[in-house]
N, C-alpha and C positions, 0 to 999 in steps of 0.2 A: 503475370503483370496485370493488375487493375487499372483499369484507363479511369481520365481524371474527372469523369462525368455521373461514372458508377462512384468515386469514392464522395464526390459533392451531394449526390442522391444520400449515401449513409451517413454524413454530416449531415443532411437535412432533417434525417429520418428519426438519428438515435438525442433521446431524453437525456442527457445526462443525467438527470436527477435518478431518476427511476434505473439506470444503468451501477451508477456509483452506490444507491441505493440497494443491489443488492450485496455488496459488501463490507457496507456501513453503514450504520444503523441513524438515518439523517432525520435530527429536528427544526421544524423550522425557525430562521431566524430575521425576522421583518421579510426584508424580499428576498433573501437565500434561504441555506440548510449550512447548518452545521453537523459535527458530528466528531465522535473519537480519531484520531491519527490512526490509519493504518498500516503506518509505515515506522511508526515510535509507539512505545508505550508512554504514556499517557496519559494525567488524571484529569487535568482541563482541557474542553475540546479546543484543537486549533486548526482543525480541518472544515475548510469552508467550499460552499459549490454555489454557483452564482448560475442558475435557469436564465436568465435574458441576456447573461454573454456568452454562455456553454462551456464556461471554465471551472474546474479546485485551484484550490491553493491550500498546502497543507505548512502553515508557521512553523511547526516544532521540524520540521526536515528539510522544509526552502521546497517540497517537490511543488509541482504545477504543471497544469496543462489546460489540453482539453480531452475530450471523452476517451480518443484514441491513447493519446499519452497516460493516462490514467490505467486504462489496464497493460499497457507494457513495460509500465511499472510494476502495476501491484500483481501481477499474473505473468511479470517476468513474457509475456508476448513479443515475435517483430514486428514491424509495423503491418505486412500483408498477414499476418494471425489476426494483431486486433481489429482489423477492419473486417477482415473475413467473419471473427465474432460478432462482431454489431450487425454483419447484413445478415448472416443465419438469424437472428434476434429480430430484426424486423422483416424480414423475407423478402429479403433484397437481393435478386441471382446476380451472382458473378460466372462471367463465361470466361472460364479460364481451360485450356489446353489439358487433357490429362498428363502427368509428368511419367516420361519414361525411366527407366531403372537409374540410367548415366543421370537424368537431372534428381532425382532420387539421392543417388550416391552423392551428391554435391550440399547437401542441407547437411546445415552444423545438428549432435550430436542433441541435442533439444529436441527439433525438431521432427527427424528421425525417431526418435524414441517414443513422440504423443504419436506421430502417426500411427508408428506401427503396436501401440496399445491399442488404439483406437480401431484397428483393423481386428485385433484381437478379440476385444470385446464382440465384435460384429459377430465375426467366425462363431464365439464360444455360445452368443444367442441364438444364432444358426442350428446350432447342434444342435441344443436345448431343445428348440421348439419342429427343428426338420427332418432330423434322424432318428430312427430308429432306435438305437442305443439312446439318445439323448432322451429319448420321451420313457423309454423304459425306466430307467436311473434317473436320472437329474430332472426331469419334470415330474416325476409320478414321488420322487423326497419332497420336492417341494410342495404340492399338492398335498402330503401326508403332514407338513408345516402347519395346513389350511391359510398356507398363501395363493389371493387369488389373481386371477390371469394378470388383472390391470395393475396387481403390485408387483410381479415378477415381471411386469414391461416395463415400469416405473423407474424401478433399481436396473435395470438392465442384467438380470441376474442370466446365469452362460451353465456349459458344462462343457469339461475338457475330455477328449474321447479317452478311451484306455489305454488304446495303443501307446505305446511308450513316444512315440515320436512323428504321431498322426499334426499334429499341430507346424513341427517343425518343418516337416518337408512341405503342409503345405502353402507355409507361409513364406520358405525357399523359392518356392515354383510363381508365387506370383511375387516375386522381385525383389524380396525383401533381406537385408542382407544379415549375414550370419553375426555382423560385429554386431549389430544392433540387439540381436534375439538374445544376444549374452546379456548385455549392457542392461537390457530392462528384467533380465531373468527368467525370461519367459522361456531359454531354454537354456541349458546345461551343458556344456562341453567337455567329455572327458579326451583322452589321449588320441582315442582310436574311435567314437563314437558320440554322439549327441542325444539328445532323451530330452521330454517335453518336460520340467520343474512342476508341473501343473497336473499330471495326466490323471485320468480318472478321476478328478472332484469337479464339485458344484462350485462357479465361482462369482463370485464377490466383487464388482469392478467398483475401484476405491476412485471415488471421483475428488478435481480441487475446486475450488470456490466459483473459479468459470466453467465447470461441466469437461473439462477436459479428465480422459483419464489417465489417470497417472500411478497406478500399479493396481494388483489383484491380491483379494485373499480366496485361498481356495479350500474346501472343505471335502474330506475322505470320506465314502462313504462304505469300505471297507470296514470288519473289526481287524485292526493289525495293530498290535502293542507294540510295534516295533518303529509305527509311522504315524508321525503328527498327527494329529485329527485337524487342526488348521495350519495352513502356511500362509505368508507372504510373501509377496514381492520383495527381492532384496534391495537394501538402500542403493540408490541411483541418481544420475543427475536431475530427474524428474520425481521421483517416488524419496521422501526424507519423511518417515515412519510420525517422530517425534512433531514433525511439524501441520499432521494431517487430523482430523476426526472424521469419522467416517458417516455420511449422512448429512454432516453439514452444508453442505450444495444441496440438498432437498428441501432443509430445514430454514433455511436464511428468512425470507421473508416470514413464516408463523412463529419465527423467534422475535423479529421485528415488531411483528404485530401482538405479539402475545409475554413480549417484557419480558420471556422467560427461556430458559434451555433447560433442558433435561438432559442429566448424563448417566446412559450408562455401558454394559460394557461391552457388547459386542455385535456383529451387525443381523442377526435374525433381532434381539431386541428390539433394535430401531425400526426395523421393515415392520414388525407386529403391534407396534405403536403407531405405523404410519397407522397399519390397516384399522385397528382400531380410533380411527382419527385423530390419534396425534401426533401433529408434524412436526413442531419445535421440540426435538431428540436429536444428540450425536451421540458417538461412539469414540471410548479409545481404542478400541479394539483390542481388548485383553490387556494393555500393558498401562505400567504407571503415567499420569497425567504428567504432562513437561508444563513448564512454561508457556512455551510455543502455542500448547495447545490452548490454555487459557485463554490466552489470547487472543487466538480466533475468536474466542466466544464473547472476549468482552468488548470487539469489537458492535455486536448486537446485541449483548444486552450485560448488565451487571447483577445477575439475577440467575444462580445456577441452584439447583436441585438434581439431587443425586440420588438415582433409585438402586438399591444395593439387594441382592438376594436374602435370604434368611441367615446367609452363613458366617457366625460371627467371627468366624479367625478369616475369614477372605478381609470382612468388614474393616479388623484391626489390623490388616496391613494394607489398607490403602486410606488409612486417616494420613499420613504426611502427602500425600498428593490433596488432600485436601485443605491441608495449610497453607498451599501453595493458593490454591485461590484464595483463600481469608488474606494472602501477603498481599496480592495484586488488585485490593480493593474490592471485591467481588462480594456477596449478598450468598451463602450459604443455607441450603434449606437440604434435608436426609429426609427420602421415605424408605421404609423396609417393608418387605413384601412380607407374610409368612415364610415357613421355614419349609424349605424344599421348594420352591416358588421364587422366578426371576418374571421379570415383563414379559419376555416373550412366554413363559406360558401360563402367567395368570391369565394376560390378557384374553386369551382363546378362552378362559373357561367364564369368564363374564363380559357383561354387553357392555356396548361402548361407554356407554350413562355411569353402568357399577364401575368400571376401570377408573375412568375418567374423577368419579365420586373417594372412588381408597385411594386418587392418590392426591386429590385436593385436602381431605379429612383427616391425609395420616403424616401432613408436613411436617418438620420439626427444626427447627433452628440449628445447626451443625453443633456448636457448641455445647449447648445443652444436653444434644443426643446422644457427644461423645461425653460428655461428664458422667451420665446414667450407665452410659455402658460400660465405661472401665468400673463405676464403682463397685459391681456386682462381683468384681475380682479382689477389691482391698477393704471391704468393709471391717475387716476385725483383722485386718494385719497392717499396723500400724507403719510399716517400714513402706508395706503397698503403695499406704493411703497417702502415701507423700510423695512417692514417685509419681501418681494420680494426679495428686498436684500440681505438682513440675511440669506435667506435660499440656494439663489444661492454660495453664499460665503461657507456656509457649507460645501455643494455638492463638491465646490471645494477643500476647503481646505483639503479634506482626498483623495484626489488623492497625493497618493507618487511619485509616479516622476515631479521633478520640473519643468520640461521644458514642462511636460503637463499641468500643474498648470499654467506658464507662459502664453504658447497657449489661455485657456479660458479664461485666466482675460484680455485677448485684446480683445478677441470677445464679453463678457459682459461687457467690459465699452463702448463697439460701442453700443451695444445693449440699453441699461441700460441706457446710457449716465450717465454714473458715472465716474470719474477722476479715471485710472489707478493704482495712489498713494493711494486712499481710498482704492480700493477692496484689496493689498496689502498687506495695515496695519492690517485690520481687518483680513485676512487669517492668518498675522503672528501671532495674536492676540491667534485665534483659534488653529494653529498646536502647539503653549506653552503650551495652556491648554492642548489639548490630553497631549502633551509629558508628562507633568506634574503629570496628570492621570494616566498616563503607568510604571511612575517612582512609585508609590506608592503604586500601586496593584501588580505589575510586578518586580523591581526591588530593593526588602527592603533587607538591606545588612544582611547576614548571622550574627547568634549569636554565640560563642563559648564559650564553657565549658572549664576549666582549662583543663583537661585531657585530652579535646579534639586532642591536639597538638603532642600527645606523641599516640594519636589512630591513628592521619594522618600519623605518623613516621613510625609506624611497616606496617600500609597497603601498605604503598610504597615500602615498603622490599617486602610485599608478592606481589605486582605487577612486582615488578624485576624480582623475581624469576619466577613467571608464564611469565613474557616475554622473559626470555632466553629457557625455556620449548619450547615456543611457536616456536625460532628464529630456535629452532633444526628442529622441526617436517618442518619446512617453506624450511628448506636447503634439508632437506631428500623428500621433495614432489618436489621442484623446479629443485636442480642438484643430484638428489637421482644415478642416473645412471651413470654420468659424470667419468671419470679413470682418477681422474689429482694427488693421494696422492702416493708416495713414502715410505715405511717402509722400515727397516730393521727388520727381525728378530731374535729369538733367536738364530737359526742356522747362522747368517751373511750375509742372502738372501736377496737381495732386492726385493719388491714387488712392485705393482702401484694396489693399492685399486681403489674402486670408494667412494662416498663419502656417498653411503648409508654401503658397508662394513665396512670401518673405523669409522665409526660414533656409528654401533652395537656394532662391537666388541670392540669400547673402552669402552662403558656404560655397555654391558654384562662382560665384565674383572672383574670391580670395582661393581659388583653388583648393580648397580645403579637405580633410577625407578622416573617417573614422579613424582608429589607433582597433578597435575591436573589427574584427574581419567580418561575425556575423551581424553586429550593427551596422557595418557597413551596408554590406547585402539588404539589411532591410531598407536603409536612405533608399538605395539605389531603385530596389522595388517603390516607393513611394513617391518620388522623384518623377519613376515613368510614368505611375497613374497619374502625376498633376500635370507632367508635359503634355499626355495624351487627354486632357481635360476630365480625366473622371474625378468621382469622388474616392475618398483615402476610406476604405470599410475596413474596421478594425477587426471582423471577424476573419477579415481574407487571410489574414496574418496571424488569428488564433489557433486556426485550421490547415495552417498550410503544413505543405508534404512536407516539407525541412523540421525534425524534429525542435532545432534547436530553435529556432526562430520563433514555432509555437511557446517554447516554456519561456522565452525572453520574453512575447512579447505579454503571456499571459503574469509574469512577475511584474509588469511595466504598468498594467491594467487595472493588477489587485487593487482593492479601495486602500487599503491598508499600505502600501509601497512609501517605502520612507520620501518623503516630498523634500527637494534640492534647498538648500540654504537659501538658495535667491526667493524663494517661494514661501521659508521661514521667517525669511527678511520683512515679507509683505501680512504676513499671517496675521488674523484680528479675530475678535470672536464674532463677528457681522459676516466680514467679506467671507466670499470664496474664491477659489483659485483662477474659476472661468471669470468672475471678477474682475480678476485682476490682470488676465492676460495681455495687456497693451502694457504692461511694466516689467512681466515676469518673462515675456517670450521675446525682446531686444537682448534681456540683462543677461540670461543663457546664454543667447548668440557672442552676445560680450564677453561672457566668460570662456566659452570655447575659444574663440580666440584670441583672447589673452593667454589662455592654455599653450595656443600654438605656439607665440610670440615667446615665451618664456621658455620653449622647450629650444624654438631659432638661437637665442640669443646661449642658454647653456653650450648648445651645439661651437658657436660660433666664439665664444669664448675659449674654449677647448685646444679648437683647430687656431686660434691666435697666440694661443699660449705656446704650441707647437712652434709655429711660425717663426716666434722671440725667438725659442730655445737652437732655432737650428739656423735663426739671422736669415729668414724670407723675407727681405724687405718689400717686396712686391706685393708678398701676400700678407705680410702686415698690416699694409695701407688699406687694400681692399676688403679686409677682415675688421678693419679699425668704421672703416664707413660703412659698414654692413651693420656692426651694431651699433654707432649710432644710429643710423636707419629705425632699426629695430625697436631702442630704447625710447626713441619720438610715438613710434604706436604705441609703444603700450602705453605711452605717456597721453596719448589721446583717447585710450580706449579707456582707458578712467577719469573721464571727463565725459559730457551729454554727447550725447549721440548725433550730434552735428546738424544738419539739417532733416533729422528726421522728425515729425510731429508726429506725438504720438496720441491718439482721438484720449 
């Protein structure tokens, strides 16, 4: 348990900006930052972070928060995770009890699983760097890499002992439990026996976008044909292959700052490009490019460059992982290395300057690169040179912006020598089809039930009403402190309320109470600060422990939050809302209670109609004056406000 003084220190402590910053690529915008959705794909930014309230808000998803709620979103964290992130990050101790095995066995299935990666890694660097065996083998390969100290501390690179089961027992012995060691794969359960999945290689801790890690690749250092030379982690609740690159949590910020990602394909590349100082590189790690993966990347930048070895048949089967970026709006650039020759080891045999120089000098547009290189296969086989076509045309055709679209199809009919109008026709041919495609999976028009219509009627009601809830709690967080209301009271005294007093005391008067539970709770909290005479601080409530509370109140906040009818009512191109609060913050009140009034009288209608049918004459009569009662307020309540002046 964090006490609530350490968590206000890490509220005080963590940047949002520079926090959210590392997993999205933030410009700025007058006095915030914007940036791509990372929670949607995305071609307009609509993810916004506000430095002087410490909130996002991301449009295209509704999500929002503040610093904490932002990675337990996007990092899938619980609340004592993401806070535990941000104080490691700014070196913020938390003195928390060490957990023994029973509170251990009690963490959901998540949880359990980064730990015990996370202990793994330790061990596997332990060895590495403390045993004997480990320094034999696994430091002295690496070392033969010419990876040096500070990049094999960097990567946190391990080794797994021989012993078939050195790992398991003794990850058993210090509390860790056997379902778990299956679960992340780190060990292997047969009938009668158990074996370490890992044993004997150098490993690879595959880190996510917050440093956590979340599975291993491990590399043999045996000759045996009969056994992988690399393994992974099997897919897991925490480890989803497809949706990782490997490197990428090293890379974030020099991809940030350098407009660019390099991809290639496996993870000595990446380490040997750090060494040679380049850090904006990821990894697929051997397999084809997903979606998923792309999009990690185009959360930093939209600007991919792809370093491929000399080997043309590798080359021509991973061009469709390449269309997939040209699909998702992405900026395509190919360098190829000579032949026999990958990053990891050109880079050793030239200085940072030459590396860094063949791969500025030898960029190439994807398009163009693929055009060159099939045609070397169809040039005098005519049947070739049209399939050739076909495919270029593909490539192109799912590039969404048109004026890049336009771009290539000059440079392949130069290339190609094909007439401009053919590549053209055939692209429009193809983007019908998708479209056509997208219509029919993607956009089949909704079915409606007869009742349907009368279900949409009433939800709209209850939308209304939780958005005038809403419009109060947004007035009492925004001009909560403000002294612009005038009374009179019983005595014939004039007062000047603020607009959190007049706001209680009208809904305390009439008895009055939320319909939404958590807007409740938040009155209530605001309530106590104005009885107890403080001020209403909007950040108390941005930051509070109550998840929910925070993302209400940071929706309630956003500059952007659709503003109540009453507020449209007054809207002009001069005024503004603080303006106008001595007409917009009664007419609310008003309306909430009319709200209620309207809901009394449905009520009481109801239970009279009852009454008729079953001949209450008792409660006829007192159901008959209950809503006239009723019907006189609201008859008042639309009409002025009676003795109240409003400055």
């Amino acid at each position: 348990m964090i006490d609530h003084s350490t968590i206000e220190r890490i509220f005080s402590a963590a940047d949002i900006t520079e926090v959210i910053g590392e997993f999205v690529n933030l410009k700025r915008s007058g006095q915030n930052y914007k940036g791509l959705s990372p929670f949607t794909n995305e071609k307009t930014p609509s993810f916004f972070v506000s430095p002087s309230k410490g909130i996002f808000k991301c449009f295209s998803s509704g999500i929002g928060g503040n610093v904490v709620t932002f990675l337990m979103e996007h990092e899938k964290l619980s609340y004592p995770e993401a806070l535990k992130y941000l104080a490691k990050k700014y070196n913020i101790e938390i003195a928390e009890k060490e957990e023994s095995v029973e509170e251990r066995q009690q963490k959901d299935d998540r949880e359990s699983m980064l730990a015990l990666n996370l202990y793994a890694q330790k061990l596997f660097s332990e060895n590495l760097n403390s045993t004997e065996e480990g320094k034999a083998i696994g430091l002295s390969y690496f070392h033969e890499r010419g990876f040096r100290e500070d990049i094999i501390e960097k990567f946190q690179l391990g080794y797994a002992r021989e012993q078939k089961d050195s790992f398991t027992k003794t990850a058993l012995h210090n509390g860790y439990k056997l379902e778990y060691l299956e679960k992340t794969g780190l060990t292997i359960k047969k009938e009668d026996y158990t074996f370490d999945r890992f044993h004997g290689r150098v490993m690879f801790p595959i880190h996510g976008l917050s440093g956590q890690v979340l599975g291993f690749g491990g590399r043999i250092l045996k000759s045996d044909g009969k056994t992988a030379k690399y393994l992974n982690s099997p897919e897991s609740e925490v480890y989803h292959k497809s949706n990782i690159l490997y490197g990428l949590y090293f890379a974030r910020q020099s991809i940030i700052k350098h407009d660019k990602c390099y991809l290639v394909e496996g993870y000595t590349d990446v380490i040997s490009m750090h060494q040679a100082g380049i850090e904006n590189v990821a990894a697929s790690s051997g397999t084809s490019l997903t979606i998923e993966q792309i999009r990690l990347i185009k959360r930093f930048t939209k600007n991919i460059t792809v370093l491929y070895d000399g080997d043309e048949a590798g080359i021509k089967a991973s061009l469709r992982g390449i269309d997939l970026i040209l699909e998702e709006g992405l900026n395509v650039k190919v360098v190829l290395f000579p032949d026999g020759e990958d990053p990891d080891s050109f880079s050793k045999k030239k200085s940072t300057s030459e590396f860094h120089d063949y791969i500025t000098n030898n960029e190439s547009d994807f398009i163009t690169f693929k055009t060159r290189l099939l045609i070397k296969d169809s040039s005098s086989d005519p049947v070739r040179r049209a399939t050739l076509i076909s495919d270029v045309v593909r490539s192109v055709a799912v590039i969404p912006d048109g004026i890049t679209r336009t771009v290539y199809i000059r440079e392949c009919s130069k290339i190609l020598d094909v007439d401009e109008r053919v590549l053209y026709t055939e692209i429009r041919k193809l983007r019908r089809k998708y479209a056509e495609q997208k219509f029919k999976t993607e956009l089949k028009p909704p079915s409606y039930e007869q009742d349907d219509f009368k279900t949409e009627f009433h939800a709209n009601k209850e939308i209304e009403s939780n958005f005038i809830e809403k419009d109060i709690i947004r007035l009492l967080l925004s001009y909560g402190n403000r002294e612009v209301i005038k009374v009179v009271n019983s005595d014939g005294i004039e007062q000047i309320l603020s607009v959190a007093d007049y706001i209680t005391s009208e809904i305390d008067n009439d008895d009055l109470e939320f319909k939404d539970n958590t807007l409740n709770i938040i009155y209530n909290e605001i309530k106590s600060q104005v009885t107890e005479g403080k001020q209403i601080e909007d950040k108390y409530f941005l930051f509070h422990t109550n998840d929910s509370i925070a993302r209400i109140c940071v929706d309630l906040l956003t500059s952007t939050y659709q503003l109540s009818k009453i507020w449209q009512k007054h809207e002009s191109y001069i005024e503004t809302e603080d303006m106008k609060l001595t007409e917009i913050v009664p007419e609310t009140i008003n309306a909430f209670k009319n709200q209620k009034v309207l809901s009394l009288m449905k009520d009481t209608s109801k239970q009279l109609k009852i009454a008729q049918d079953t001949d209450d004459r008792d409660n006829i009569y007192l159901l008959q004056q209950r809503y006239i009662i009723l019907n006189e307020l609201k008859k008042n309540l639309s009409k002025n406000l009676g003795d109240r002046i409003i400055l």
